[in-house]
RODO-2510 file (C-alpha; in nm, 4 decimals, decimal comma):
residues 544
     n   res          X          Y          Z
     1     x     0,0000     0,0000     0,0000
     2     x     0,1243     0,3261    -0,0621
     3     x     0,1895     0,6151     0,1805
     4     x     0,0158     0,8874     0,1600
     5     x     0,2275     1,1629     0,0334
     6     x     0,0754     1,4127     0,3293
     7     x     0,1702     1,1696     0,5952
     8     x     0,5003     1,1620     0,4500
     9     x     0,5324     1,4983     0,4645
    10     x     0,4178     1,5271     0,8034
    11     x     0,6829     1,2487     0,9563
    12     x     0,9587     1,4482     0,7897
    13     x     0,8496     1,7598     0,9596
    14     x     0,8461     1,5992     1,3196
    15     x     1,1691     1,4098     1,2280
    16     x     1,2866     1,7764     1,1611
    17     x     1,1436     1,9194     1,4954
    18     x     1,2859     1,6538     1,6760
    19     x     1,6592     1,6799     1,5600
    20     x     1,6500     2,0366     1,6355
    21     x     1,5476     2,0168     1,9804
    22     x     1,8315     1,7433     2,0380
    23     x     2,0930     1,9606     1,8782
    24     x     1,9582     2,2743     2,1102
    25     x     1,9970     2,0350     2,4333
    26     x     2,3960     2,1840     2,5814
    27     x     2,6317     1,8763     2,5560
    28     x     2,7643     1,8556     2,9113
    29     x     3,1217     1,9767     2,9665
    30     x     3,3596     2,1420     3,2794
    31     x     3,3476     2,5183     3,2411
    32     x     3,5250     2,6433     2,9570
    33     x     3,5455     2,3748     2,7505
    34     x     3,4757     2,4361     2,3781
    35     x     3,2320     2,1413     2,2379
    36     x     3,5525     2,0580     2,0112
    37     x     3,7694     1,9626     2,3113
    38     x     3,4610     1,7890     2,5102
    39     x     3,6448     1,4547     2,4374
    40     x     3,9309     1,5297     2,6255
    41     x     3,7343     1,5714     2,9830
    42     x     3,5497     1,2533     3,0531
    43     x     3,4426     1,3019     3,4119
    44     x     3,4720     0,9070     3,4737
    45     x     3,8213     0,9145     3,3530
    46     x     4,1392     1,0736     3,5305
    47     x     4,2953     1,3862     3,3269
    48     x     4,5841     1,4269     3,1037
    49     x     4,6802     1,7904     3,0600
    50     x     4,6617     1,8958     2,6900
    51     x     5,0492     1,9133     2,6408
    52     x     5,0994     1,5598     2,7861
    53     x     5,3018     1,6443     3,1005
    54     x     5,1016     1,5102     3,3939
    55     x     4,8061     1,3379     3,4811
    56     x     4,5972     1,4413     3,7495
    57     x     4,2718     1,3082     3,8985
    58     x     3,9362     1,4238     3,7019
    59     x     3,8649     1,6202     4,0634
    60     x     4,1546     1,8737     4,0182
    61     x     4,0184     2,0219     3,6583
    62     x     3,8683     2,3729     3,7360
    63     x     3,9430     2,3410     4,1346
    64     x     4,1546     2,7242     4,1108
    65     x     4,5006     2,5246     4,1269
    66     x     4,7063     2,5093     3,8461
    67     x     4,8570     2,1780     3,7962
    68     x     4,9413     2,1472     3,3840
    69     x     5,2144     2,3627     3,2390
    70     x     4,9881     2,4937     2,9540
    71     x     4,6602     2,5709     3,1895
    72     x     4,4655     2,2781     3,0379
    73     x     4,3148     2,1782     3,3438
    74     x     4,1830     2,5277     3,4649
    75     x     3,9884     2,6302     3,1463
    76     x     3,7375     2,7647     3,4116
    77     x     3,9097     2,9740     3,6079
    78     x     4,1676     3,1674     3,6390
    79     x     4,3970     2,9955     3,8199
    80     x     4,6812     2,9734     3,5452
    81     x     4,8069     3,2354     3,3790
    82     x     4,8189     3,0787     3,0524
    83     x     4,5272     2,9367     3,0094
    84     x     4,2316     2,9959     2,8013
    85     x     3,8631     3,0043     2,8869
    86     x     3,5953     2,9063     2,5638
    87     x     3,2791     3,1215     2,5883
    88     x     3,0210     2,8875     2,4217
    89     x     2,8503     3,2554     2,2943
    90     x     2,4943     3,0990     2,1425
    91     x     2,3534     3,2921     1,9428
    92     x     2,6853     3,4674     1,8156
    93     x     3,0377     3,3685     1,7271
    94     x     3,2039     3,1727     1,9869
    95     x     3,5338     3,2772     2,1077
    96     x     3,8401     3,2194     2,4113
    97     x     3,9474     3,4608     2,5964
    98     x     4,2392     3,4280     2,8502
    99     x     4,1644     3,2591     3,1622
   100     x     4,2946     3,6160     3,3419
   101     x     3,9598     3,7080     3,2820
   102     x     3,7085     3,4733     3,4107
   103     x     3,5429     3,6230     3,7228
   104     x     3,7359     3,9693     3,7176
   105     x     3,3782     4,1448     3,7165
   106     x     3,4112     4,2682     3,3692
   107     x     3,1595     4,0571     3,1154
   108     x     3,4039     4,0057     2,7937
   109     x     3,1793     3,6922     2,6578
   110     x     2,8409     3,8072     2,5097
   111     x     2,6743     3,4776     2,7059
   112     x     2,7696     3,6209     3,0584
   113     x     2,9510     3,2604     3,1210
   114     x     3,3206     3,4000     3,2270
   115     x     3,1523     3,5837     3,5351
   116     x     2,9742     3,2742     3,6438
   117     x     3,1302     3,3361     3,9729
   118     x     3,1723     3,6815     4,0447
   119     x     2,8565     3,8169     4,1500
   120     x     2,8484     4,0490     3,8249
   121     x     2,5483     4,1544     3,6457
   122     x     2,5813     4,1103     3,3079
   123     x     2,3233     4,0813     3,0212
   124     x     2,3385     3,8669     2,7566
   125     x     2,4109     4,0230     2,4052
   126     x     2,4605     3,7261     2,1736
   127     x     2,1318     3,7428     1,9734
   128     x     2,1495     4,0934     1,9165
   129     x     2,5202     4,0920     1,8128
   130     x     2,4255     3,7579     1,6562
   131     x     2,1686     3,9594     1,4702
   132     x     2,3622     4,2911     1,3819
   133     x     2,6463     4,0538     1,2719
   134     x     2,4290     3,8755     1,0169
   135     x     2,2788     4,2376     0,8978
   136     x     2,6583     4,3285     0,8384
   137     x     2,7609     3,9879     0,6462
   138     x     2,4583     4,0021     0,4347
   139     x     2,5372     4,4042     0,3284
   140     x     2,9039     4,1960     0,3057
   141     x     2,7385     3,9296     0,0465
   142     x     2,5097     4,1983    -0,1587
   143     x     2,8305     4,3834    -0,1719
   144     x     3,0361     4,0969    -0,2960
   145     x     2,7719     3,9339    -0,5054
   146     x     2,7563     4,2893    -0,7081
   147     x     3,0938     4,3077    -0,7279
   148     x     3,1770     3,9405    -0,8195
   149     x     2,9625     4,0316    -1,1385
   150     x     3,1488     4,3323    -1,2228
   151     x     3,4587     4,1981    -1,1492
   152     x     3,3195     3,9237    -1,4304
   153     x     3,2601     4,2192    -1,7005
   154     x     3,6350     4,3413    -1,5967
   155     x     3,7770     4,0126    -1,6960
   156     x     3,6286     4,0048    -1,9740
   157     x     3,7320     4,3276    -2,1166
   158     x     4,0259     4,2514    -2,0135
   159     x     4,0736     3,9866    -2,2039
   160     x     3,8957     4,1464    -2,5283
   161     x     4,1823     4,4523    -2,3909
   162     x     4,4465     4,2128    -2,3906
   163     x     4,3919     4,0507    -2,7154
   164     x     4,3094     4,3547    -2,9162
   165     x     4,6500     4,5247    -2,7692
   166     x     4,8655     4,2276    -2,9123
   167     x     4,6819     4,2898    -3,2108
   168     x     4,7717     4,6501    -3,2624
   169     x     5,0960     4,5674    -3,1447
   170     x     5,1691     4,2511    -3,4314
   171     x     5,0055     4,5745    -3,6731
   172     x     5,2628     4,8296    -3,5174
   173     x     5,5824     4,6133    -3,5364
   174     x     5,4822     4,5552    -3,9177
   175     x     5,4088     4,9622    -3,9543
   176     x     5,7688     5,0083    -3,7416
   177     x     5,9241     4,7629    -4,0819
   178     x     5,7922     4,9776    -4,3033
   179     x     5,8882     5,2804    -4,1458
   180     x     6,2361     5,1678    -4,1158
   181     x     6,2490     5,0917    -4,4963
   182     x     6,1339     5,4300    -4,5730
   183     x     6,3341     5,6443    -4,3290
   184     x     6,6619     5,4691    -4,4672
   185     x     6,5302     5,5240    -4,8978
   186     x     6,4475     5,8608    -4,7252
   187     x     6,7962     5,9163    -4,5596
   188     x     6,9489     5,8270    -4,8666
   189     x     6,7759     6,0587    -5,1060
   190     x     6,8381     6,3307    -4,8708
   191     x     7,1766     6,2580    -4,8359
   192     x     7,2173     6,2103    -5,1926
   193     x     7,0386     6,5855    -5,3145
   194     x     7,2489     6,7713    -5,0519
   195     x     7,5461     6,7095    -5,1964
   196     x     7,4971     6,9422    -5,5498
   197     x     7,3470     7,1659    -5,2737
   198     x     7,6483     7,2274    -5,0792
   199     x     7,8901     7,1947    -5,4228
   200     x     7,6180     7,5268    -5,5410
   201     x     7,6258     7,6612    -5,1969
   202     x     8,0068     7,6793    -5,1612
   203     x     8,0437     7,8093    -5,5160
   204     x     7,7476     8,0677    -5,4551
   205     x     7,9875     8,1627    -5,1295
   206     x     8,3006     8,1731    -5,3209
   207     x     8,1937     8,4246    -5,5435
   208     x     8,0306     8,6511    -5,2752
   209     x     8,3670     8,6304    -5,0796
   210     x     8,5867     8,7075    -5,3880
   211     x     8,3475     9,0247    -5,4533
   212     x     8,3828     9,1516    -5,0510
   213     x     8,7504     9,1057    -5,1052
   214     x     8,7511     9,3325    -5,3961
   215     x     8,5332     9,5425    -5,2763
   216     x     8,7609     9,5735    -5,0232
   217     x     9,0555     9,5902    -5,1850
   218     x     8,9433     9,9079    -5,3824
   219     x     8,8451    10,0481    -5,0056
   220     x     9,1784    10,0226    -4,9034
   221     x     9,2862    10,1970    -5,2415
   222     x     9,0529    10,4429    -5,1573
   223     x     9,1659    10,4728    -4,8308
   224     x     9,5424    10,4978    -4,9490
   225     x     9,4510    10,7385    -5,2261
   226     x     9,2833    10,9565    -4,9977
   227     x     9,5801    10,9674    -4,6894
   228     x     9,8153    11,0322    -4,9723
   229     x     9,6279    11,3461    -5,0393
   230     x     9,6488    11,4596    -4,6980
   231     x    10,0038    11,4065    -4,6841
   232     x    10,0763    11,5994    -4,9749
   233     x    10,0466    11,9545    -4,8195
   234     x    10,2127    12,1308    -5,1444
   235     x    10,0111    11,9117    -5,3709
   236     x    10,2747    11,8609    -5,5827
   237     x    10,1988    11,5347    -5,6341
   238     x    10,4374    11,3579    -5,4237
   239     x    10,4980    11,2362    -5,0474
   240     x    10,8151    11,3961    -4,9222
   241     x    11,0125    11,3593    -4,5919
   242     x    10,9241    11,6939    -4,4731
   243     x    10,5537    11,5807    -4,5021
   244     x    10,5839    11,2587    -4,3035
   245     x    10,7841    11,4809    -4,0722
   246     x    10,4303    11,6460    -3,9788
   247     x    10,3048    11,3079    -3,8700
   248     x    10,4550    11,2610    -3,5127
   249     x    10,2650    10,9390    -3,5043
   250     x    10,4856    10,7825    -3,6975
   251     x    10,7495    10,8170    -3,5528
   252     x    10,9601    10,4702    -3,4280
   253     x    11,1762    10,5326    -3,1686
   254     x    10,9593    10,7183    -2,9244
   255     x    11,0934    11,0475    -2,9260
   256     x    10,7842    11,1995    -3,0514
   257     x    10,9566    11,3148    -3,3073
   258     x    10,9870    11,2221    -3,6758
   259     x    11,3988    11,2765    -3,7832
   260     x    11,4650    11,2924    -4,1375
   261     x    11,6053    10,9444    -4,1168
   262     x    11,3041    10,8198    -3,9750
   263     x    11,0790    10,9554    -4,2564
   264     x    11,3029    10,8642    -4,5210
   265     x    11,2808    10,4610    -4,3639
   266     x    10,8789    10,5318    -4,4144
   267     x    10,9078    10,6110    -4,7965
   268     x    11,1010    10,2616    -4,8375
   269     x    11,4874    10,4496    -4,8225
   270     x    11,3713    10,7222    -5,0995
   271     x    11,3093    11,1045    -5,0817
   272     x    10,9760    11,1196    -5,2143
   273     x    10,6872    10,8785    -5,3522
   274     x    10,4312    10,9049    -5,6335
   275     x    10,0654    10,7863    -5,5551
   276     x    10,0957    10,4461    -5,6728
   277     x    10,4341    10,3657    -5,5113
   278     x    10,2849    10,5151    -5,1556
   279     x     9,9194    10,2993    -5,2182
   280     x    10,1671     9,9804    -5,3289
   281     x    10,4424     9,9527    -5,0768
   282     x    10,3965    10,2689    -4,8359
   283     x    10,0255    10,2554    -4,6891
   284     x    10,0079     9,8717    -4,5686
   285     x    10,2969    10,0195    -4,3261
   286     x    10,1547    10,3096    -4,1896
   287     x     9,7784    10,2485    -4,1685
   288     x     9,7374    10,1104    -3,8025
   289     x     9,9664    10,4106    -3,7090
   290     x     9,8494    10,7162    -3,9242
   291     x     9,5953    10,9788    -3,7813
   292     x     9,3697    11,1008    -4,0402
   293     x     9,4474    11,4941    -4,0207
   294     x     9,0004    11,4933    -3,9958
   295     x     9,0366    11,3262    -3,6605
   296     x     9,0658    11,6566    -3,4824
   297     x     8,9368    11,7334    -3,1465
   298     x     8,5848    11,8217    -3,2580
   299     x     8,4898    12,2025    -3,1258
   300     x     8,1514    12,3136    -2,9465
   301     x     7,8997    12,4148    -3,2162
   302     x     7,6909    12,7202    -3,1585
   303     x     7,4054    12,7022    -3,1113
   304     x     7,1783    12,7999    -3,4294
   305     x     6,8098    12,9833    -3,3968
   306     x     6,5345    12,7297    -3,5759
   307     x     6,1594    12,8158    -3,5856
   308     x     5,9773    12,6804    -3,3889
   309     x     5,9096    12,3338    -3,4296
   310     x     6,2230    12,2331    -3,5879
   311     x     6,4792    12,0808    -3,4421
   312     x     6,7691    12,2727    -3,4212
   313     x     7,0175    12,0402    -3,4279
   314     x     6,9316    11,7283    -3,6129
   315     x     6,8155    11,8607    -3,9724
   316     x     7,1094    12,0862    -4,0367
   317     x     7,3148    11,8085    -3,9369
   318     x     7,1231    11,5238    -4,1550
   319     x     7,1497    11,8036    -4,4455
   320     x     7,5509    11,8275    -4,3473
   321     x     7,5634    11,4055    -4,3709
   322     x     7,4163    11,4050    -4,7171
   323     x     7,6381    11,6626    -4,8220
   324     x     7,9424    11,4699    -4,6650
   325     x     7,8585    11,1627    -4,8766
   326     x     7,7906    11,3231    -5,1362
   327     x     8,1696    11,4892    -5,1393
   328     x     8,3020    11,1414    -5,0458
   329     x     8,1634    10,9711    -5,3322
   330     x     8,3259    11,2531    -5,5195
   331     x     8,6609    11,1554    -5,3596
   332     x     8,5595    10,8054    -5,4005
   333     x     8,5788    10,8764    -5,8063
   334     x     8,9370    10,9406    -5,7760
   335     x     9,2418    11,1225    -5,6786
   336     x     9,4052    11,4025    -5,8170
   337     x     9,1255    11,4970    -6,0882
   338     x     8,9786    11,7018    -5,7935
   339     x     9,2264    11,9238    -5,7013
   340     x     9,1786    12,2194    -5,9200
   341     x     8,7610    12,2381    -5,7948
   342     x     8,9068    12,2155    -5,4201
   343     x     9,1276    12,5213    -5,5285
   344     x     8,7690    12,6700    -5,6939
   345     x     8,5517    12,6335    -5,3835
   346     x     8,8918    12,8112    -5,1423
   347     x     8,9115    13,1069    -5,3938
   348     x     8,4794    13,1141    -5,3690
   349     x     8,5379    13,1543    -4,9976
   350     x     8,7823    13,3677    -5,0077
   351     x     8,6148    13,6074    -5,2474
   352     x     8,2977    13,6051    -5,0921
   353     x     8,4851    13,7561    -4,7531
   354     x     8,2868    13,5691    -4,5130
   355     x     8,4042    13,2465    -4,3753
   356     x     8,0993    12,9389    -4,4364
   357     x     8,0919    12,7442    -4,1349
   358     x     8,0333    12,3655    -4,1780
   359     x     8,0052    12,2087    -3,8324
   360     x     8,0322    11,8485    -3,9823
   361     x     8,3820    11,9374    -4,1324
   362     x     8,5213    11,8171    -3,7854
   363     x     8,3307    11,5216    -3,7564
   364     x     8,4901    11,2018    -3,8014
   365     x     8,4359    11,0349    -4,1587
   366     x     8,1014    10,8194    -4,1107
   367     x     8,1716    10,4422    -4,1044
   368     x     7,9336    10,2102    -4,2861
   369     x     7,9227     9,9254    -3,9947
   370     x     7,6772     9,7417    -4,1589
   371     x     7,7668     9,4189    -4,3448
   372     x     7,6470     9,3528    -4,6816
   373     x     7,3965     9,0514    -4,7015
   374     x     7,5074     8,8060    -4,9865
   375     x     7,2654     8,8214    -5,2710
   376     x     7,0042     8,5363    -5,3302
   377     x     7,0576     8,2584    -5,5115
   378     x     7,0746     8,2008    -5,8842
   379     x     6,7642     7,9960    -5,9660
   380     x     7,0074     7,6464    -6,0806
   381     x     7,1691     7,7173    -5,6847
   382     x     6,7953     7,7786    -5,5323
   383     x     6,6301     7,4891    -5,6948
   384     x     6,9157     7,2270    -5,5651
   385     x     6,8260     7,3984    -5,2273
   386     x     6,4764     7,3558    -5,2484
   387     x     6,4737     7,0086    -5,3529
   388     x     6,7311     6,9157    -5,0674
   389     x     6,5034     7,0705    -4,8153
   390     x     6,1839     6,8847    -4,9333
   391     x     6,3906     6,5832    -4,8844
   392     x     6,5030     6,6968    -4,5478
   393     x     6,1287     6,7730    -4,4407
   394     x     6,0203     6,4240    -4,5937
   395     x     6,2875     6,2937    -4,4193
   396     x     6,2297     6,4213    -4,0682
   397     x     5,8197     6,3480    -4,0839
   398     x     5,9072     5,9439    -4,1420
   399     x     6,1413     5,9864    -3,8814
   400     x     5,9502     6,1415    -3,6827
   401     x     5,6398     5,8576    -3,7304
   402     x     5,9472     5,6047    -3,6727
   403     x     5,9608     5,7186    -3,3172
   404     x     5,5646     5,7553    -3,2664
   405     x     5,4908     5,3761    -3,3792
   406     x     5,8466     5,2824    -3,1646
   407     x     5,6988     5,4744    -2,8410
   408     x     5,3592     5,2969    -2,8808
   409     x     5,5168     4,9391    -2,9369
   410     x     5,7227     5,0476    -2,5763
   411     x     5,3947     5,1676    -2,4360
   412     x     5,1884     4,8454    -2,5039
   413     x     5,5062     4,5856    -2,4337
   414     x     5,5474     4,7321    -2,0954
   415     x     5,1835     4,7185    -2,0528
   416     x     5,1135     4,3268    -2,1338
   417     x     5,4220     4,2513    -1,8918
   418     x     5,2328     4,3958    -1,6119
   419     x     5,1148     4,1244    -1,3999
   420     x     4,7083     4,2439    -1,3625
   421     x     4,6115     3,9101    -1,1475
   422     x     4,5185     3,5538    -1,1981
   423     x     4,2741     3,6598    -1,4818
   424     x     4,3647     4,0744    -1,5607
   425     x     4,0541     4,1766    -1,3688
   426     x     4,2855     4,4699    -1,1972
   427     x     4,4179     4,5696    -1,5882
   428     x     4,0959     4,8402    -1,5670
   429     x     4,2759     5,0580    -1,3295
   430     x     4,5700     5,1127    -1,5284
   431     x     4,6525     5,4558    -1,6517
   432     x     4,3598     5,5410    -1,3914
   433     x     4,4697     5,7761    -1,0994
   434     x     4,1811     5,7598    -0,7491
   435     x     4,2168     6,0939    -0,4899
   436     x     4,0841     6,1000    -0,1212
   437     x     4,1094     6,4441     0,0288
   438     x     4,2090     6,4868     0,3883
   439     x     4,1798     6,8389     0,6333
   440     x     4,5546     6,8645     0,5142
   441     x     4,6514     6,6746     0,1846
   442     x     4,5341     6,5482    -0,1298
   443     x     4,6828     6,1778    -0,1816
   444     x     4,6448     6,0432    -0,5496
   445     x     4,6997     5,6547    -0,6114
   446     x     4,7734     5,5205    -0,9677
   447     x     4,7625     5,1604    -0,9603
   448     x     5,0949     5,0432    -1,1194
   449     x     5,2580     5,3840    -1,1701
   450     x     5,2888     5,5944    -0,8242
   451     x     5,1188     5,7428    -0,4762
   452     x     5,2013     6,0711    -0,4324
   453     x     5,0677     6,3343    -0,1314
   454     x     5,0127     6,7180    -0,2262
   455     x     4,9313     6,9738     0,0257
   456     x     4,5335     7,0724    -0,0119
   457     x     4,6012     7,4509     0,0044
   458     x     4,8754     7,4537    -0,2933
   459     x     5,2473     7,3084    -0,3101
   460     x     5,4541     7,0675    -0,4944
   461     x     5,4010     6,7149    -0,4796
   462     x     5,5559     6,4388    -0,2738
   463     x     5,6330     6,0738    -0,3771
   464     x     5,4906     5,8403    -0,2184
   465     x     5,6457     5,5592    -0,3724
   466     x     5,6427     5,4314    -0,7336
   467     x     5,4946     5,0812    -0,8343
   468     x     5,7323     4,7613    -0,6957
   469     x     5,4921     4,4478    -0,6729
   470     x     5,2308     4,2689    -0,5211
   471     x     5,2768     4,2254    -0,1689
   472     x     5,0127     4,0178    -0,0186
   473     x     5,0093     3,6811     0,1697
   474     x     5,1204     3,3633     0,0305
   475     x     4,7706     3,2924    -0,0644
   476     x     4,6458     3,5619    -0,1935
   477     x     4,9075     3,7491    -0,3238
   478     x     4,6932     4,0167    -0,4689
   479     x     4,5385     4,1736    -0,1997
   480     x     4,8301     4,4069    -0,1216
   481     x     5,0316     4,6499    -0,3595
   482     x     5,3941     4,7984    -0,2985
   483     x     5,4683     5,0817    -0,3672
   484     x     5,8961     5,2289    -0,3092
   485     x     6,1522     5,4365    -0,3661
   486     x     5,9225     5,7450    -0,3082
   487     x     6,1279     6,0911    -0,1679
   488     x     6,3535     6,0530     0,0719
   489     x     6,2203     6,2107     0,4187
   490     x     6,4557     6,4405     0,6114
   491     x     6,7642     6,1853     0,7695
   492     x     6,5150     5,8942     0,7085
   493     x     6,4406     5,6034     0,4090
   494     x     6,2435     5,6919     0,0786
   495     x     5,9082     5,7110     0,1217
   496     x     5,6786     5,4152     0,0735
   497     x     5,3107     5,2957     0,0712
   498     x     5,1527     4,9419     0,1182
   499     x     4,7936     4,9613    -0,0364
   500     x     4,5884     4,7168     0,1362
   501     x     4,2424     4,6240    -0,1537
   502     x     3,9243     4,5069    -0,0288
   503     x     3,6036     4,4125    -0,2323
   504     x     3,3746     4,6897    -0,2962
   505     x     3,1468     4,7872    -0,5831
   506     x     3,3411     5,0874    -0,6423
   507     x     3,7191     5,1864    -0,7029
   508     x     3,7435     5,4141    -0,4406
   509     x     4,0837     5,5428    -0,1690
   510     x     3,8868     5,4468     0,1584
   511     x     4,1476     5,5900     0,3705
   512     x     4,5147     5,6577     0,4177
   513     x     4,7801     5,6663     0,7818
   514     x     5,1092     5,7022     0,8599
   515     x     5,1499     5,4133     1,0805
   516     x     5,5318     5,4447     1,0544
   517     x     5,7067     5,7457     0,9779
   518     x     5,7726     5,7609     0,6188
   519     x     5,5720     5,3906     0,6008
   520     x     5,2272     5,4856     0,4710
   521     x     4,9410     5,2572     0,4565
   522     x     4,6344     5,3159     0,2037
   523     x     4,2975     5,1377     0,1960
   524     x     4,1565     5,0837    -0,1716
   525     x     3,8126     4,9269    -0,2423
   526     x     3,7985     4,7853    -0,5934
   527     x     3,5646     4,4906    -0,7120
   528     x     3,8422     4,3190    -0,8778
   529     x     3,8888     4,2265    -0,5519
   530     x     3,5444     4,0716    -0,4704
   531     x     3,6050     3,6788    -0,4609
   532     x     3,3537     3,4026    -0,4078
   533     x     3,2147     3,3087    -0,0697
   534     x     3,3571     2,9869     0,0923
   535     x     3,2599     2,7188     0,2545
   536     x     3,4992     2,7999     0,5478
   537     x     3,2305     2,9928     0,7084
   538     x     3,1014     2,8693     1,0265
   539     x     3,3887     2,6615     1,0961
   540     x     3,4170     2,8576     1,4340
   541     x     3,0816     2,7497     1,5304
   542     x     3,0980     2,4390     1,6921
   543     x     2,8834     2,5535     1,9074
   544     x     2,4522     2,5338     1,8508
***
């Protein structure tokens, strides 16, 4: 016959019922025995202290006398100093507490039971700390069940990350090839245009030099033609001794005086000198040593009435410049040819009886300071230049995209030899930077770069530490992150930071200390972090 599926139901239920009121019965143990240990104190049996030293009758457990080494037979009072008292804490997480303790008049379990003895009036707490525990785990498990998923989406795009970087890296190392091909055919065609360029260049040069030097050269003439004037005081056409005798600066041996000998070893050993044989052999001698007659010391000019709104000074004295070059382009045009119109414009003076004043006349002779530019290129010389510079600039672009695609191959190799955990679920926070803002700094973390501290009212920044490694436990290595070799405080080590991660739904600088000085210690929430939930929990609990 078959059971009815109700009364099946309804024997499960009391079989149910039943088991739960025989696991809520407390297992009978000496004080301060955790359930675990029960085994070890059997009340019909005498007792062997935990660490094997001694055996004492069952009697002497928990009788306030201290009898094993390691406290095993007081775990209910507090009789040795070592030993530890289990508070069974129903309700709540059991825990031990040292034996110290028990009966001291301070409650430390939630259950009351280490002031069994003391008179104390404590209140049990375990059910409501039971109950604000479990509120706090289960925030704990919403928190970590929302992050477990996101830390899901982060390995994946960090794998879809990861695979499309080795892409575009396999794509830039074949771009880098080709760049390389084309800065070398580049380098070469450059190399190869600039040669006519320079041959044109230095022949363009050449020219431009051998015209200064001429130019030059009939300067100097000039030059010579025109002292030679103003040494010959009886314009007769030649330089005699008498008229380097005027010329004190020539003279050699110091005297201030020129002797006859003297001038005579000016003029090359002769009496006199023509105009050719003094620019020729006579002038290169004399030049750094002659004073120009002009180089006078130049006299206070009167002041000369101008209307008003001229200026009084600089117009007659712009008119007096033109005039100046005007009469040395005159002299320019050569030597002697000029004499008889000086001779006209003394006899004008003289017959006009009034002496013309020319202020300039005791000026120095204006000096053209300004170099010449060197003409433009011919059109043959500009186009080789032209051509060599687009090859230049065609040139320096494809180098210049040489060392883009070389920086980005450096950027993404670096990048895939970071270790981002077992799966890359931390690779999101690379080239990401998180601040938390304190009454007196502002720190900044950068996962896998640097931690660095900046004063919140303005001020450089301080190092903190760079990236070193993971630096968690054994097993699990990535709950920690090193960072070293951060500024050096004053007479102590480089700054560092250990960055302790905990699961969280958002990345997020929960806090930051000092516990050390120049040790910091930072708290960062990420849900790369968030891990699954084990089975590990309630392994504490041994008691119901």
């Amino acid at each position: 016959m078959a059971v009815p599926v109700s009364l099946l139901l309804a024997a499960r239920s009391l079989l149910l019922l039943a088991l739960s009121s025989a696991a809520a019965v407390e297992v009978k143990r000496p004080q301060g025995v955790s359930l675990s240990n029960r085994h070890f104190y059997d009340e019909y049996k005498p007792f062997t202290c935990l660490d094997g030293s001694k055996t004492i009758p069952f009697d002497e457990v928990n009788d306030d006398y201290c009898d094993c080494k390691d406290g095993s037979d007081e775990p209910g009072t507090s009789a040795c100093p070592n030993g530890s008292f289990h508070c069974t804490n129903a309700g709540h997480r059991p825990q031990y507490i040292p034996s110290s303790r028990v009966n001291d008049g301070i409650c430390d379990c939630c259950d009351t039971t280490d002031e069994y003895n003391s008179g104390s009036s404590c209140e049990n707490t375990c059910k409501e700390q039971g109950r604000k525990e479990k509120e706090t785990l289960q925030k704990m498990a919403e928190i970590a069940k929302e992050g477990l998923l996101l830390k899901q989406q982060l390995i994946e795009e960090a794998k879809r990350s990861r695979q499309d970087k080795q892409q575009a890296l396999t794509d830039l190392q074949k771009k880098k090839e080709t760049w390389e091909t084309n800065v070398e055919s580049l380098k070469a065609a450059k190399e190869e245009l600039e040669k006519p360029e320079l041959e044109a260049k230095e022949i363009h040069k050449k020219a431009w030099d051998e015209v200064q030097a001429a130019r030059k050269l009939e300067k100097e003439k000039a030059k010579a033609a025109e002292t030679f004037k103003e040494l010959d005081d009886d314009e007769d056409g030649f330089v005699s001794i008498s008229e380097i005798q005027t010329h004190p600066e020539l003279d050699s041996d110091g005297d201030g005086v020129v002797s006859e000998q003297e001038a005579e070893s000016v003029l090359g050993g002769v009496r006199q000198v023509d105009v050719s044989s003094f620019r020729d052999a006579i002038w290169a001698g004399i030049q750094d040593k002659y004073k120009s007659e002009a180089a006078v010391e130049i006299p206070t000019l009167p002041e000369i009435p101008a209307e008003e709104g001229e200026d009084s000074h600089s117009t007659p004295h712009r008119e007096e410049w033109k005039k100046d070059d005007r009469d040395e382009d005159d002299d320019d045009g050569g030597g002697e040819e000029h004499d008889d119109d000086g001779d006209e414009d003394e006899e004008e003076e003289e017959e006009g009886g009034e002496e013309h004043y020319k202020p300039n006349s005791y000026l120095p002779e204006k000096q053209d300071t300004g170099e010449e530019k060197m003409p433009a290129y011919d059109e043959e010389t500009q186009a080789l230049i032209d051509a060599a510079e687009n090859a230049r600039n065609a040139f320096s672009e494809a180098e210049k995209s040489l060392k883009e695609v070389e920086s980005l191959i450096g950027s993404i190799e670096k990048e895939l030899t970071i270790d981002f955990g077992a799966d890359g679920e931390f690779a999101y926070m690379f080239s990401q930077c998180y601040e938390m803002t304190t009454n007196e700094y502002v720190y900044r973390l950068c996962p896998f770069n640097k931690v660095v501290q900046k004063p919140k009212h303005g001020g450089s920044e301080t190092s903190l530490g760079l990236w070193g490694s993971w630096a968690g436990s054994e097993n699990n290595r990535f709950s920690a992150m090193k960072y070293e070799h951060g500024t050096g405080c004053w007479q102590g080590p480089s700054r560092s930071t250990l960055v302790k991660l905990s699961c969280g739904k958002e990345s997020a600088v929960l806090s930051t200390s000092e516990p050390s000085r120049c040790e910091y210690l930072m708290e960062f929430s990420t849900p790369a972090f968030c891990q699954e939930e084990s089975d590990e929990e309630g392994a504490d609990h041994d008691e119901l």
